[in-house]
N, C-alpha and C positions, 0 to 999 in steps of 0.2 A: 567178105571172104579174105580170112590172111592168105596170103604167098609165103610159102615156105621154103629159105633157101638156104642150103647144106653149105657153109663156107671151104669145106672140104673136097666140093663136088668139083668134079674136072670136064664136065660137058660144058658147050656152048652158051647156052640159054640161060643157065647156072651162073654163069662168067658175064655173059652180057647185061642179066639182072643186077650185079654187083656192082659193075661200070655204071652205073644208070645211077645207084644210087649213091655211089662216089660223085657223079656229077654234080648229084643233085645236092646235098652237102656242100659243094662247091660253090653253088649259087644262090641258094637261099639265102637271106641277112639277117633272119629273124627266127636262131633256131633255139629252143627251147631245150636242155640237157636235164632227163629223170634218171638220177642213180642212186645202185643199192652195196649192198656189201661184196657183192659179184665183180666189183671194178678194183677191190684193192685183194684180191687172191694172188698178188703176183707179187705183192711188196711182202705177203705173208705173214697177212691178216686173214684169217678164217671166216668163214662168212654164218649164217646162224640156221639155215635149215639143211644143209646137206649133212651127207654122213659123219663127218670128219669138222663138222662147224659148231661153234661155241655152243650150243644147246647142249649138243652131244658130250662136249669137254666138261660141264658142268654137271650134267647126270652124272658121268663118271667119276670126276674128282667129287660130287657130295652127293651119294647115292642116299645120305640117311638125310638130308637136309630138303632137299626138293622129288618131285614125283617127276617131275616132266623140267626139261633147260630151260621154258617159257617162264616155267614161276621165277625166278632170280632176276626176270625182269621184270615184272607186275610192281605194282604200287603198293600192291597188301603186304608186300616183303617186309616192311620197316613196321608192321606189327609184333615181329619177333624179335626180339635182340638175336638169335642163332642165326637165321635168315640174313638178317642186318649186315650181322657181323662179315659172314660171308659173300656178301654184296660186296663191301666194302674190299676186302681182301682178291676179289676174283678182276674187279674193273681195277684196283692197282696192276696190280699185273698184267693184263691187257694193254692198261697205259703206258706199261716198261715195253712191253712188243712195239706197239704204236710209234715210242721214240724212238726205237735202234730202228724200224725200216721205214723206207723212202717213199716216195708218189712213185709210182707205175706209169704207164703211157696211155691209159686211158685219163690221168687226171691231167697228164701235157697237152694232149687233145685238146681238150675241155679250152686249157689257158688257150691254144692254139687261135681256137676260134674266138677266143673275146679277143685275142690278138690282132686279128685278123676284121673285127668289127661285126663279126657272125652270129655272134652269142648273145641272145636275149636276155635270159637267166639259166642260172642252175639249181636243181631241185637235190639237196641227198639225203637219206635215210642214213647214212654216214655218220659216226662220230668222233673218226679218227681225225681230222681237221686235213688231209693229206690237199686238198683244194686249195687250203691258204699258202699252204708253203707254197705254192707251183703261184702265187700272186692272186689267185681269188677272195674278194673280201667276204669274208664268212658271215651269215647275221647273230651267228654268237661270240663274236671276237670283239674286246671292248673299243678299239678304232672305229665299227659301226656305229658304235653308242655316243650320243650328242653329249656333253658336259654342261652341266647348268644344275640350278638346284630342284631337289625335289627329284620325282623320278624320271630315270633316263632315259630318251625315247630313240629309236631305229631310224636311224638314216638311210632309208628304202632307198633310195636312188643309186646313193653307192657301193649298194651291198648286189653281189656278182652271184654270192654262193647261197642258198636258202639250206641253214641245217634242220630239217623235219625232226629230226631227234636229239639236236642238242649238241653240245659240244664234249667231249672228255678232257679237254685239256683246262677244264675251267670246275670250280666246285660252288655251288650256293647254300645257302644257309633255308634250313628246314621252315624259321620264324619269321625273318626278318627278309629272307628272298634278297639278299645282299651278294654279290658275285664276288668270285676274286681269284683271280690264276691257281693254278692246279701247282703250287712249288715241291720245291723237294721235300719241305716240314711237313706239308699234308699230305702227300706221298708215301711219306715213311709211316706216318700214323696210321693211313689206310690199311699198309700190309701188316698191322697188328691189326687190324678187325674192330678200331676205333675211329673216332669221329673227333677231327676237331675244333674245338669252340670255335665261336661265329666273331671276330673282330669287333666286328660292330655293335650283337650285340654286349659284348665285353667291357667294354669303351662304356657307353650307356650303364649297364650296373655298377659300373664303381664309380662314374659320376654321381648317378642317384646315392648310392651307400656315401660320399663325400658328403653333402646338403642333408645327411640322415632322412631318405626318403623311403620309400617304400621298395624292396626290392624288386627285381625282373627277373624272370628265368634266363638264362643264356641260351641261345639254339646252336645247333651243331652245325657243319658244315658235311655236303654230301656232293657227291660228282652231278653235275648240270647236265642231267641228261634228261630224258624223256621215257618214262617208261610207260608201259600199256595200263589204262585205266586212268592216265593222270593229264591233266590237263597242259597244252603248250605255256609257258610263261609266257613266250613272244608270239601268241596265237592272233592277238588284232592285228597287231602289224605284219605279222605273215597273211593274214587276210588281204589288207588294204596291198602287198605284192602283187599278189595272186589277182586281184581285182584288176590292176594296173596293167601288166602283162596282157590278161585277157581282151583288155582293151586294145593294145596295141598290136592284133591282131597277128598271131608269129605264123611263120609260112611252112616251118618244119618243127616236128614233136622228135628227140630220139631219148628211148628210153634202154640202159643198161645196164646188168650187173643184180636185176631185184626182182625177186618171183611172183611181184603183185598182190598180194595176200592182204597188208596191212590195209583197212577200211579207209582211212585217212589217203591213204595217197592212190587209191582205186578212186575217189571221186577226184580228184585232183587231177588225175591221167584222164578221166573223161570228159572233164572241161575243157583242158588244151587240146586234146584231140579232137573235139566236136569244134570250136573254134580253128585250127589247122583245117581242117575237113573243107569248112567252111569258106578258107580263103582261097581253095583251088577252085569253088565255084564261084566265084566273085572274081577270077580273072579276066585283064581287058582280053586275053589273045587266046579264043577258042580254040586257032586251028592249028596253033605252037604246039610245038613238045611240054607240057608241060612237067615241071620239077620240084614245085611249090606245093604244100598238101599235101603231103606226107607221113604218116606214122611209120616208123619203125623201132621194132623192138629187137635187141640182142642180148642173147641167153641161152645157157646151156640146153634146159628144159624151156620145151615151149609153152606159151599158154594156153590158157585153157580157153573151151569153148566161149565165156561168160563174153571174151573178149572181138568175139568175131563183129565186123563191121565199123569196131575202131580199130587194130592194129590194121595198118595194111602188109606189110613186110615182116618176114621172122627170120635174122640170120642165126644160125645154131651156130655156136662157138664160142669163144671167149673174146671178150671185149678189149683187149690188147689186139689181138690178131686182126681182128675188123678195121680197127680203126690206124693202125700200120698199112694196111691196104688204101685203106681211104686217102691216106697222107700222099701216099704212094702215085695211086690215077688221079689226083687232082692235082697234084705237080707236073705231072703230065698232060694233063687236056688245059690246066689254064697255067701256065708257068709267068704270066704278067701278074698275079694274087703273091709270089714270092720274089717278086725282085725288090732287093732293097739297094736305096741309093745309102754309097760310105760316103764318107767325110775323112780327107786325108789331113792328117796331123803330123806335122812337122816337128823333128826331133830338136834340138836346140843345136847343134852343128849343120839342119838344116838337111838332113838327111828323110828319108819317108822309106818304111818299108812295108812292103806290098808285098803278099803272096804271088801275087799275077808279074808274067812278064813283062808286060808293057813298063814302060817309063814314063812317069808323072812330071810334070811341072809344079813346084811348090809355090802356090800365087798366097798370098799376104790375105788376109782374113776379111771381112767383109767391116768390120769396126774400127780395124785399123785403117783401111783404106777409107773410111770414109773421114775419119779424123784427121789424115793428109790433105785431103780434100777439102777439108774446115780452114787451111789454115792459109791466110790468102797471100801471096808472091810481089814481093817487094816490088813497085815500078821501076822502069826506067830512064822515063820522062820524068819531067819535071811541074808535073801535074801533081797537087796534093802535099807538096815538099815547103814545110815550116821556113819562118822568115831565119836568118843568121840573124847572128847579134849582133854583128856591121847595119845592118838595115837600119834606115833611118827612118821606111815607110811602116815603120808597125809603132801603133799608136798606143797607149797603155790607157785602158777608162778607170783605173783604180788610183783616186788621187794620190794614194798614201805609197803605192810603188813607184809612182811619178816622178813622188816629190824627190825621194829615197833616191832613185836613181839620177835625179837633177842634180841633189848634193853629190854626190858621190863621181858626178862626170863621166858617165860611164853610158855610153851609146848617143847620148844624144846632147847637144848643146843649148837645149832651151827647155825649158817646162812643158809637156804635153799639153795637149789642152784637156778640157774636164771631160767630165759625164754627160749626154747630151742634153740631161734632166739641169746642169747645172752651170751649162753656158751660157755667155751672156748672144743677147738677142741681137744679129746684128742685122737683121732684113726683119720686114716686117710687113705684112700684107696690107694694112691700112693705107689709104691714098690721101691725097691732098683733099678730098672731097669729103673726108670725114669729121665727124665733131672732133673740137679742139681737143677732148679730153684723149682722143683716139690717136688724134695726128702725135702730141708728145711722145708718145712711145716711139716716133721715127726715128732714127738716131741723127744726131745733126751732121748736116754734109760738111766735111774737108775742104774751104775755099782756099784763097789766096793768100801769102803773108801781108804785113800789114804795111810793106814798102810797098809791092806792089797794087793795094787795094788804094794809095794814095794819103797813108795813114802814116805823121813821122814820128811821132812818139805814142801810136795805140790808140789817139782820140779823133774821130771820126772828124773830117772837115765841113763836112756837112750840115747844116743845123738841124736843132732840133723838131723845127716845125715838118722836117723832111720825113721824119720818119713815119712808120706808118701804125698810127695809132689803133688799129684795130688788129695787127698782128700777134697772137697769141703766145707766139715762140719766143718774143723778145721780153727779157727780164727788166725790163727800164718802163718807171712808168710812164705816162704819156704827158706833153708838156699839156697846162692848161695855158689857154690865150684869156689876154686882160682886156676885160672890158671897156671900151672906149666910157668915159665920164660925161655925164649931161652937162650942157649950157646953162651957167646959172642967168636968171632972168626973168622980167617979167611978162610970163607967157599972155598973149592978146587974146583974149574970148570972142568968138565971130557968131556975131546972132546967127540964130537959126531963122533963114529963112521961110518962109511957108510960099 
């Protein structure tokens, strides 16, 4: 059963249902936005079924051309060059309206809440692009589209905006499906009731005509839009959104500004709704208020019956005025959702101006402070502090600065000594107890001079036979002793006994 509520209405219950769903807006994180041509009547854009909307404008300016303002939109148009023509000629001019007026406050909303982290996606029947300006990324604005070769595919993640019908500020080619901004060159061509050639394919036949090949037809270039009977260009990847979304289960449906009619976006509204439906009964807190679960739809004209048991809410009015309200009691029931923290910037005299009266303190930046803090503070002691060039205790291990500076006399009075690698050995760990070949590496010890060793001219008093012939260390060889001489004679044979 929808609730039907008169925004007009000045009873209690009227007021209190409004609050309620102001809150509820408030708190949801996961809200899903469907709008139609009903959201931009206030920047003075005309919408297409009321009395006074482009259907109507188009019967009357080409009453001998179309029967009904629907055919100018159909896809059989571009069977006629008349029809064609006037296609051409009538969406210029719409697109001259489109640039001279602004986004409305239903499309600030919208930013409001991706602002704010609220906004799931948004869904529009729109083709005035008024979403992008306000910072929504549109999925027909070519920043969506991934660059690489071959064809270009949707950046579903960072596209905010979903256009159901396409964009006007863009035109594609009839052959080749090649896109390219809407300029003023193909602007001006339009409102002569012409079509102009496609670049691309352009570019391609005069290559082939160069290599003398076979020619190609050229295709025209038409506004990227979506007309009835004709199929989405960006229909997979708008699927694989829609899939995505559905997944991540959103907690509020609001739909505004579109009288539900087109087949396409009635199944569309009943998937998010039956999914929202869905998540109010899957809450952990039974006995809560709850806020989540939601449809509501705002429109002048309510829906029709088809609709009962998905919409639950019908505000009657205009989708500016609802959504000024909403901004309104949710600044007031939650005003911690709008506090932002400034950051006060210092004039270069050092100066700060503030609207508020309070007085600031201008503290030093956080990069700067911390690069002061990088940069470490001289001692005071004498801890850390390099030798003078008076010192005679700093040893140089570079032979060649050594030497330099030994010629030169300059610090120090005698030759440093070497590299550790390349002084001479003057201890040695080997012992007395080691093989001779071990013991020579001892260095010889420092004795006595040679007066007082009892020595008067360097030659030992000693003889020879004193010394000690099996000492290793001494370089003298050892005397040999002469054999005493046999007795010559005639030796006496002594029998042998028995």
């Amino acid at each position: 059963m929808i609730t039907h509520l008169d925004f007009a209405a000045r009873d209690v219950a009227t007021k209190r249902a409004l609050e309620s769903l102001s809150l509820s807006v408030a708190k949801c994180k996961k809200i899903v936005v469907v709008t139609g041509a009903g959201i931009s009547c206030s920047s003075g854009i005309p919408d297409f079924r009321s009395s006074d909307g482009l259907y109507a404008l188009v019967k009357e300016q080409y009453p001998d051309v179309v029967l009904k303002g629907r055919d100018l939109f159909d896809a059989s148009l571009f069977r006629d060059s008349t029809s064609t023509a006037v296609f051409h000629t009538f969406i210029a001019q719409l697109k001259q309206s489109i640039d001279a007026a602004e986004p409305g406050p239903t499309h600030h909303f919208i930013q409001t809440l991706d602002g704010k982290k609220k906004l799931l996606r948004s869904y529009t029947q729109n083709i005035d692009g008024f979403e992008a300006r306000v910072g929504l990324l549109g999925s027909g604005s070519h920043e969506a589209k991934s660059e690489g070769k071959g064809k270009s595919k949707l950046r579903t993640k960072d596209v905010k905006n979903v256009q159901l019908h396409g964009d006007i500020h863009r035109v594609r080619c009839r052959s080749c499906s090649a896109e390219y901004p809407c300029s003023r060159e193909y602007l001006d061509i339009f409102l002569q009731g012409d079509a102009p050639d496609c670049p691309e394919c352009l570019g391609r036949a005069k290559a082939r005509a160069a290599r003398s090949a076979r020619t190609i037809k050229v295709g025209s270039l038409r506004p990227a839009i979506v007309l009835y009977d004709e199929p989405h260009p960006l229909g997979d990847e708008i699927g694989l959104i829609q899939s995505s979304d559905l997944t991540r289960k959103p907690d509020m449906l609001i739909i505004m500004g579109t009288s539900l009619k087109v087949h396409g976006l009635k199944k569309l509204v009943k998937e998010f709704a039956r999914t929202v439906h869905g998540h109010s009964t899957d809450s952990p807190k039974p006995n809560s208020k709850k806020h989540a679960g939601k449809v509501i739809f705002v429109n002048r004209t309510p829906p029709s019956s088809e609709w009962n048991g998905i919409i639950d809410f019908h505000v009657e009015g205009t989708t500016d005025e609802w959504v000024a309200r909403v901004l309104e009691e949710w600044k007031k029931s939650r005003p911690q959702d709008w506090e932002v923290q400034k950051t006060l910037v210092a004039a270069e005299n050092g100066d700060v101006s503030m609207s508020s009266p309070l007085n600031f303190k201008v503290v030093a930046s956080t990069k700067d402070r911390t690069k002061k803090e990088t940069k470490k503070k001289p001692r005071n002691d004498g801890e850390n502090v390099p030798p003078t060039h008076e010192s005679t205790d700093m040893v140089l291990s570079t032979p060649d600065i050594a030497a330099t500076i030994a010629k030169s006399g300059a610090f120090f009075t005698q030759t440093p000594p070497l590299s550790p690698s390349k002084r001479r050995q003057t201890n040695s760990h080997y012992t007395s107890e080691s093989s001779p070949s071990k013991r020579r590496t001892l260095s010889p010890m420092k004795g006595l001079d040679d007066s007082a060793r009892g020595l008067l001219f360097g030659v030992p008093q000693t003889s020879s036979m004193d010394l000690d012939v099996f000492d290793d260390l001494s370089m003298e060889s050892p005397v040999k002793s002469k054999a005493k001489p046999l007795r010559r004679g005639r030796s006496t044979v002594r029998p042998l006994e028995l």
